[in-house]
SERO-4910 file (N, C-alpha, C, O; in steps of 0.05 Angstrom, whole numbers):
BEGIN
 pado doro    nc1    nc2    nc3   cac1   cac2   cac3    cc1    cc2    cc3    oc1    oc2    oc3
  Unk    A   1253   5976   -917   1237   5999   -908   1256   6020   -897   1275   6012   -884
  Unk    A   1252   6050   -902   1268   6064   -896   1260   6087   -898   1241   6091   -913
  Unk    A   1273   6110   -883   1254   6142   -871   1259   6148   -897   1277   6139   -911
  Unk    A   1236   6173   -907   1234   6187   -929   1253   6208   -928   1257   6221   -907
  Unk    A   1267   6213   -952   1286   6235   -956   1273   6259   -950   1249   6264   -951
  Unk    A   1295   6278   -944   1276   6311   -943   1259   6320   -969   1236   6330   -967
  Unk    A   1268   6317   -987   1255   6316  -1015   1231   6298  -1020   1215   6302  -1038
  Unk    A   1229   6271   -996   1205   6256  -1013   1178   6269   -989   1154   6268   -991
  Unk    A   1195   6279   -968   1182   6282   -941   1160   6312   -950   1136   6314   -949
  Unk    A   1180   6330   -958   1163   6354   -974   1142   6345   -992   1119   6352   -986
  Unk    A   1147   6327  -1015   1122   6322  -1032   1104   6308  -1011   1087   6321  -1000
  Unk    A   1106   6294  -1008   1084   6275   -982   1059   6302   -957   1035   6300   -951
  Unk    A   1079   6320   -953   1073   6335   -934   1056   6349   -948   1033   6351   -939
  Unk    A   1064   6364   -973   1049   6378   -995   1026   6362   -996   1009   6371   -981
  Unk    A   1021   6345  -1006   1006   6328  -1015    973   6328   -999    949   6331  -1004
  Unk    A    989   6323   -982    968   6315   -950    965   6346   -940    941   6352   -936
  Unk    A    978   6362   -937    966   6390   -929    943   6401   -960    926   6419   -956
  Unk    A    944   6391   -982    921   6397   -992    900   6390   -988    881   6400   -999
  Unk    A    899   6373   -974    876   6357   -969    861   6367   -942    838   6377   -940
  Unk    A    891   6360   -912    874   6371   -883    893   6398   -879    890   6405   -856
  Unk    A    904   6408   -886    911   6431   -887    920   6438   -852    933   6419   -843
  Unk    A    916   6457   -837    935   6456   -810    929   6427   -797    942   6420   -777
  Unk    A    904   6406   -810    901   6390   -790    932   6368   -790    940   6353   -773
  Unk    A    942   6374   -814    978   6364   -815    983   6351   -781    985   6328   -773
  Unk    A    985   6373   -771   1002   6372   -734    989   6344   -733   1003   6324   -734
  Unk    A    963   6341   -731    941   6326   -719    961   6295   -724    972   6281   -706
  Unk    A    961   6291   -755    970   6270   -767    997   6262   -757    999   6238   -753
  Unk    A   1014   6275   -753   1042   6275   -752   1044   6268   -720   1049   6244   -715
  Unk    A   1042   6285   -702   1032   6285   -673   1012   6267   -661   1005   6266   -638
  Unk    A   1003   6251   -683    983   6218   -666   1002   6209   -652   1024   6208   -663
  Unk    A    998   6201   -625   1002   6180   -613    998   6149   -613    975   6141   -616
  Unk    A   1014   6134   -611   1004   6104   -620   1003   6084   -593   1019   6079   -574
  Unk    A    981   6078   -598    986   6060   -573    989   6023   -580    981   6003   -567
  Unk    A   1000   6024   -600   1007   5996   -605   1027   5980   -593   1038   5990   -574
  Unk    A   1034   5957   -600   1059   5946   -579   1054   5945   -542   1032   5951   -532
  Unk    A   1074   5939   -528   1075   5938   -504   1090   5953   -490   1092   5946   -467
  Unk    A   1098   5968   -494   1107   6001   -490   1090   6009   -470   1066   6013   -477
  Unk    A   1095   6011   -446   1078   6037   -429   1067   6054   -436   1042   6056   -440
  Unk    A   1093   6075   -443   1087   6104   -463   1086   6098   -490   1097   6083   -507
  Unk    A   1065   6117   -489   1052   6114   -525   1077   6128   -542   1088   6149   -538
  Unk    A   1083   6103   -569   1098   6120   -583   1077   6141   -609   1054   6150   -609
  Unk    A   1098   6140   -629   1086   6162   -642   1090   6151   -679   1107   6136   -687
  Unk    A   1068   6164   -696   1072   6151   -723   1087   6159   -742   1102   6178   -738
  Unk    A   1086   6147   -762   1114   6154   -779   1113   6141   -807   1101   6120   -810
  Unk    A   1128   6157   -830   1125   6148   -858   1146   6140   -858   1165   6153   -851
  Unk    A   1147   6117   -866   1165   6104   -883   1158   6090   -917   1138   6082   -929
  Unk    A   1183   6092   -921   1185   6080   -954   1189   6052   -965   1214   6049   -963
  Unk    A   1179   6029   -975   1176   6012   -982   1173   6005  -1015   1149   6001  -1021
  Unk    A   1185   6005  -1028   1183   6005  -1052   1168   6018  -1070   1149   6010  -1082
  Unk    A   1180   6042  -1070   1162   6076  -1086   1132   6081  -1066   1116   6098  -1071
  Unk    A   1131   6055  -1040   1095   6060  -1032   1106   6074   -995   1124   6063   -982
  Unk    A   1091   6095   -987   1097   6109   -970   1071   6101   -951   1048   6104   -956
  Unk    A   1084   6090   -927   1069   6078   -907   1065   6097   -874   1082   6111   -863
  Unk    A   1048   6094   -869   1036   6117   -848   1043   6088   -824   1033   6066   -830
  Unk    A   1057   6089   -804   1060   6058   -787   1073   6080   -763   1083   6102   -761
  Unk    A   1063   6051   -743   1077   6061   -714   1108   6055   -710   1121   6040   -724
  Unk    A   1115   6066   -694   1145   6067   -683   1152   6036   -680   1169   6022   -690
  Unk    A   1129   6032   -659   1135   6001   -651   1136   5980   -672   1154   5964   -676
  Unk    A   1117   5982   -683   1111   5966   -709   1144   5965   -732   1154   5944   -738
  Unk    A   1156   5993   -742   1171   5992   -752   1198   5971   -727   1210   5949   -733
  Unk    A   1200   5981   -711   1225   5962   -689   1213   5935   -702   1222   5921   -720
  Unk    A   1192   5933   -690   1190   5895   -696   1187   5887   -721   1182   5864   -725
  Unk    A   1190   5903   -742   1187   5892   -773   1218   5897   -780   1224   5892   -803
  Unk    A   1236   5905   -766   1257   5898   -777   1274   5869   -775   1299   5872   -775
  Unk    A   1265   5848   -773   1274   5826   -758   1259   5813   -791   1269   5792   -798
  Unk    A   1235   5826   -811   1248   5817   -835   1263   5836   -860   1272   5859   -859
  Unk    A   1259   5818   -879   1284   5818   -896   1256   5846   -927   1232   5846   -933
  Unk    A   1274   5859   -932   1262   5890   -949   1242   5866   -963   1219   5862   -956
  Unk    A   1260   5848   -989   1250   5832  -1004   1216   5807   -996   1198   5799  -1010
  Unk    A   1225   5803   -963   1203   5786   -964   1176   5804   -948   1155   5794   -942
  Unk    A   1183   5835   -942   1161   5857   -925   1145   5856   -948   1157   5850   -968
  Unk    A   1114   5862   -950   1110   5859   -969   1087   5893   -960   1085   5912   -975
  Unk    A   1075   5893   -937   1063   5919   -928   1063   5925   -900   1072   5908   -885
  Unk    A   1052   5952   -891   1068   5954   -858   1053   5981   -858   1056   5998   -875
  Unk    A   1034   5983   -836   1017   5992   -834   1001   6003   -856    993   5989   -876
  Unk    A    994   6037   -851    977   6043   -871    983   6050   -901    998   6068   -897
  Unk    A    981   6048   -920    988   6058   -948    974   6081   -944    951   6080   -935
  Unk    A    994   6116   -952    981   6137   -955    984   6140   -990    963   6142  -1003
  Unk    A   1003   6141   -999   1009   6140  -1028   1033   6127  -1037   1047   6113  -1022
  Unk    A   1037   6133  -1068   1064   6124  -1079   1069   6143  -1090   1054   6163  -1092
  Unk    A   1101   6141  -1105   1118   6151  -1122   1118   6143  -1142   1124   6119  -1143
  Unk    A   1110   6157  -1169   1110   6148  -1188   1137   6148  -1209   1155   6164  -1201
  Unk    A   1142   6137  -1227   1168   6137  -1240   1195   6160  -1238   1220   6160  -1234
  Unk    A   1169   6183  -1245   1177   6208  -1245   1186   6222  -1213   1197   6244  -1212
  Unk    A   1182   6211  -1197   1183   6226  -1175   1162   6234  -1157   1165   6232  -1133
  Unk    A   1135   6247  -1172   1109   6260  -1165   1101   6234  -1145   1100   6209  -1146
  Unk    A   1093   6258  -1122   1068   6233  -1108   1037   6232  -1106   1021   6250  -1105
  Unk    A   1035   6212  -1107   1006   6209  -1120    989   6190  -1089    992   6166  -1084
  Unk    A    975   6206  -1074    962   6194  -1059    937   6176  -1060    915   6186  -1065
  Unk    A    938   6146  -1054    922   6122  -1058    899   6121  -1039    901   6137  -1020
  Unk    A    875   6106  -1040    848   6101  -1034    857   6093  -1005    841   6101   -989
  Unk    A    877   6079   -993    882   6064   -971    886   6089   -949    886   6086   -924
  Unk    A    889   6114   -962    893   6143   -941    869   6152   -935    867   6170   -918
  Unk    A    846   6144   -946    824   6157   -942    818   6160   -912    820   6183   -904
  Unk    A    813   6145   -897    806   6137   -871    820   6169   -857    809   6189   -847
  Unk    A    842   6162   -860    867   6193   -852    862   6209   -866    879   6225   -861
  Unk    A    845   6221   -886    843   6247   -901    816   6249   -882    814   6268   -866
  Unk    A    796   6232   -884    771   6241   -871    764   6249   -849    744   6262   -846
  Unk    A    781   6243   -830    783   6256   -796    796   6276   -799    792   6290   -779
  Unk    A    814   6289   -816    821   6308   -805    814   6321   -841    832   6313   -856
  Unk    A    798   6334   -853    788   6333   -883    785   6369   -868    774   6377   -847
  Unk    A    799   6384   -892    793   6410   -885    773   6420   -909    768   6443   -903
  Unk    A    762   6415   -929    741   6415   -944    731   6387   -953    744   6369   -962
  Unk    A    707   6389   -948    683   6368   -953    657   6369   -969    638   6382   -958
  Unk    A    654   6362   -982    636   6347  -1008    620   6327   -998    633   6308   -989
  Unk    A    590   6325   -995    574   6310   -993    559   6309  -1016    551   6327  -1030
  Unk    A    556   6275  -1020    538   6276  -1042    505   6265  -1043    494   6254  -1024
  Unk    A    497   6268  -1060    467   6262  -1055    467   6229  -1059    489   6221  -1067
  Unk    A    448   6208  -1054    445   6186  -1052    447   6174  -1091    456   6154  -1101
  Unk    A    434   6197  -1101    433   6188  -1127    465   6183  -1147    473   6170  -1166
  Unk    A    472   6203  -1128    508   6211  -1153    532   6190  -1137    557   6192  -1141
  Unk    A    520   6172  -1118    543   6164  -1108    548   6143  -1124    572   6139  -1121
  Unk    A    540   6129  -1137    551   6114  -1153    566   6110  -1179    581   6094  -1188
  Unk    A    555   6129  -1185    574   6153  -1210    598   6154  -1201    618   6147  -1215
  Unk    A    598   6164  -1171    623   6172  -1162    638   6147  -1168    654   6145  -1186
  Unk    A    629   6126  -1149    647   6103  -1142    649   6092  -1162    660   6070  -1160
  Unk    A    641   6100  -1186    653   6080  -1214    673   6107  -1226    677   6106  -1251
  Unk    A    682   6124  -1216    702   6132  -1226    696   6159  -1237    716   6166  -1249
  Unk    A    682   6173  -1237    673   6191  -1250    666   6228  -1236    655   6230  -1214
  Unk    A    668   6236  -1241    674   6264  -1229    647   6272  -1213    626   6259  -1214
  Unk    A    649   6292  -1199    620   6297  -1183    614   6326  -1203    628   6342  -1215
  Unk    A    587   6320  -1196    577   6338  -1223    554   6357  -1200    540   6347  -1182
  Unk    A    557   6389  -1208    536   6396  -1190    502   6388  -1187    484   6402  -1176
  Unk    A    500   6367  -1196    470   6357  -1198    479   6338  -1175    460   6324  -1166
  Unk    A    488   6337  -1170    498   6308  -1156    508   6309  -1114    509   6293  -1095
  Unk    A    514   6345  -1119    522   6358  -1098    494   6363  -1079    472   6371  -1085
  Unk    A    507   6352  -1052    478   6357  -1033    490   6381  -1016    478   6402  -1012
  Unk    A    515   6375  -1005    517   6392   -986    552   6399   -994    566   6384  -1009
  Unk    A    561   6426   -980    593   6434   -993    600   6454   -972    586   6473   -963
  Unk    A    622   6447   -968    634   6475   -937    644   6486   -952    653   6477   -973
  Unk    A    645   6528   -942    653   6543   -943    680   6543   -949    694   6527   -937
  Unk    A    694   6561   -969    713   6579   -971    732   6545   -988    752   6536   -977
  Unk    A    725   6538  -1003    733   6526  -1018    744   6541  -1042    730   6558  -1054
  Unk    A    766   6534  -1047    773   6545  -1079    786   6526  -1102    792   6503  -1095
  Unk    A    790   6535  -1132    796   6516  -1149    823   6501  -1136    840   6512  -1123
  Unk    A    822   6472  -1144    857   6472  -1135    853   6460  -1108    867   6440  -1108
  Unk    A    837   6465  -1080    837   6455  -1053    836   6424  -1060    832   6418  -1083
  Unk    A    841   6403  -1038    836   6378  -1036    815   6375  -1020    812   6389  -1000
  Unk    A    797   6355  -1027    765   6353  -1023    756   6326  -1017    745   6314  -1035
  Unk    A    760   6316   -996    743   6297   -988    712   6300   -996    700   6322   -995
  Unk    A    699   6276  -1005    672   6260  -1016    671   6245   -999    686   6228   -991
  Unk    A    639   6254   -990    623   6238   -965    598   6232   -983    590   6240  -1005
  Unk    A    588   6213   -962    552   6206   -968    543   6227   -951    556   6241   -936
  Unk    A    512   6230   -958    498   6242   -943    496   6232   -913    488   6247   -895
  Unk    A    503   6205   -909    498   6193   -885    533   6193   -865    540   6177   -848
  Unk    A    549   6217   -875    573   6219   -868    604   6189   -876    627   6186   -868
  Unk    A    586   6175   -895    611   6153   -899    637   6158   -923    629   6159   -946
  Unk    A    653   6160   -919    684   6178   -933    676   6149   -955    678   6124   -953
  Unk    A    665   6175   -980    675   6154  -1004    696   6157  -1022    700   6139  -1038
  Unk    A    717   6183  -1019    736   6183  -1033    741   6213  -1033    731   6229  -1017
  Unk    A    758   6218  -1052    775   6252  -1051    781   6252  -1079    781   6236  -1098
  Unk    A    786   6283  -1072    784   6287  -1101    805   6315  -1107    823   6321  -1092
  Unk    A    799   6331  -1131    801   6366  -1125    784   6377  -1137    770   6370  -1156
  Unk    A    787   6405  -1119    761   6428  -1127    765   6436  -1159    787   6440  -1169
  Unk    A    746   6437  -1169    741   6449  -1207    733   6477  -1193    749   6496  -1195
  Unk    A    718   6479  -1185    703   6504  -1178    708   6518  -1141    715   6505  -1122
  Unk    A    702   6542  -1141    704   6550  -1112    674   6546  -1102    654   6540  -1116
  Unk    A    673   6549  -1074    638   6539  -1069    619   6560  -1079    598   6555  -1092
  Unk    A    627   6581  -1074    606   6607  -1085    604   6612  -1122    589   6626  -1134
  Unk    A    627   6592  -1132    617   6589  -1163    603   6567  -1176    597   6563  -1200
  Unk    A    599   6545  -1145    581   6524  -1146    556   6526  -1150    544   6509  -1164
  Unk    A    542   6547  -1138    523   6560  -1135    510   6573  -1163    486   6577  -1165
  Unk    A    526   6579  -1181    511   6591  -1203    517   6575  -1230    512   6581  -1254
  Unk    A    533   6546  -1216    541   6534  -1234    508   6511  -1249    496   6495  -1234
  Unk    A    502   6514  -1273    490   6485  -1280    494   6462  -1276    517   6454  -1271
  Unk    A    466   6441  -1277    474   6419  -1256    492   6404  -1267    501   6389  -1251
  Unk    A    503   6400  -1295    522   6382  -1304    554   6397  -1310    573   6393  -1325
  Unk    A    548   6413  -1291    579   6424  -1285    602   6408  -1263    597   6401  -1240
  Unk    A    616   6408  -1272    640   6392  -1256    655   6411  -1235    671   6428  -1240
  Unk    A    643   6401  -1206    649   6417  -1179    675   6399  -1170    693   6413  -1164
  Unk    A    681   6372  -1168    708   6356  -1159    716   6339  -1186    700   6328  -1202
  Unk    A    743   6340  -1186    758   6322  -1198    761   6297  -1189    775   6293  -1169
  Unk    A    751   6281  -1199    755   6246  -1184    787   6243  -1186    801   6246  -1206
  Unk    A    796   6238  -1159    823   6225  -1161    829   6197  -1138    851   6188  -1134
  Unk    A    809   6188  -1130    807   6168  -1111    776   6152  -1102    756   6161  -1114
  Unk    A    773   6138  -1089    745   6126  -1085    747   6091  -1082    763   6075  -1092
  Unk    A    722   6086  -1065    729   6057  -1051    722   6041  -1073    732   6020  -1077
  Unk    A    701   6052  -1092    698   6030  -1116    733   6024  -1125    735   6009  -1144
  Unk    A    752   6032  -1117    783   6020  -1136    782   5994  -1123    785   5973  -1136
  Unk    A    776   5992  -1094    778   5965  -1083    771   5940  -1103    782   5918  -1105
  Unk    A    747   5951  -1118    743   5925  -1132    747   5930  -1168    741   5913  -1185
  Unk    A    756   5953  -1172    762   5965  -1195    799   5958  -1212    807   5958  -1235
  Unk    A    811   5954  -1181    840   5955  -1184    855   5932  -1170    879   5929  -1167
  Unk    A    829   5915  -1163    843   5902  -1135    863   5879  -1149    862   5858  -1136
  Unk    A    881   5877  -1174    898   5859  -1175    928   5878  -1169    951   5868  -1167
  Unk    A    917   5915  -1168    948   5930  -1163    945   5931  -1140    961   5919  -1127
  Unk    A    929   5941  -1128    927   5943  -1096    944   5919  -1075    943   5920  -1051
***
């Protein structure tokens, strides 16, 4: 396990500011109160085989006592690196995109399962959508009952949501908790 290069640290940062946008500080600036430490330390990405881990200070000290080959995960999974380089943020970040989510997508009770099998949110399907969204933003997907079912990106801005037909495509599916049982031999 080992700190992200300035290069992998930029894509990562990119990544996640599409999503919570100034809420960045928030993420970076948590305090941890794990371990036996008085003073709270603070969180931190590290790299683990192309998979980029969101973990506490303390946590990294005491996981060095094993060996790269037998670590197998260490705290949170935000994303990976794919062959190419590109980072591609995983279902295990959701929790961390949704507290601090600078555009949000609620869906109606009927389209959430559409969602969670993989499939795009369609404006029939849209209950509720915050302001000043545009194509391109990163978009947390909620239930109507506030539960983070996944993220995605904007197809449309919110005010072209509005005149859009209902089988128009308002988010790009790029994540969702149905992978838990969709993917769960890569996970």
């Amino acid at each position: 396990m080992r700190t992200l290069d300035e290069q992998e640290t930029t894509a990562v940062f990119e990544k996640l500011f599409k999503f919570v946008g100034n809420n960045l500080k928030n993420i970076v600036d948590n305090p941890s109160y794990e371990g036996v430490e008085p003073n709270p330390g603070r969180y931190c990405f590290r790299l683990q085989k192309n998979r980029v881990y969101y973990v506490s200070e303390s946590l990294v000290k005491r996981a060095t006592n094993i060996s790269r080959e037998k670590l197998i995960s260490l705290g949170i999974q935000i994303g990976k690196f794919t062959h190419h380089g590109s980072f591609h943020l995983t279902i295990h970040s959701l929790n961390i995109l949704a507290a601090n989510a600078k555009h949000k997508v609620w869906l109606k009770p009927t389209s959430e399962m559409s969602f969670l099998y993989g499939n795009h949110v369609l404006k029939g399907g849209l209950g509720r959508i915050t302001e000043n969204i545009n194509p391109g933003d990163g978009v947390v997907v909620f239930s109507m009952s506030d539960i983070p079912l996944g993220f995605g990106i904007a197809a449309k801005s919110a005010t072209d949501c509005r005149k859009l037909d209902p089988n128009g495509i308002v988010v790009l599916h790029q994540g969702d908790i149905g992978e838990y049982l969709r993917m769960e031999d890569e996970i």
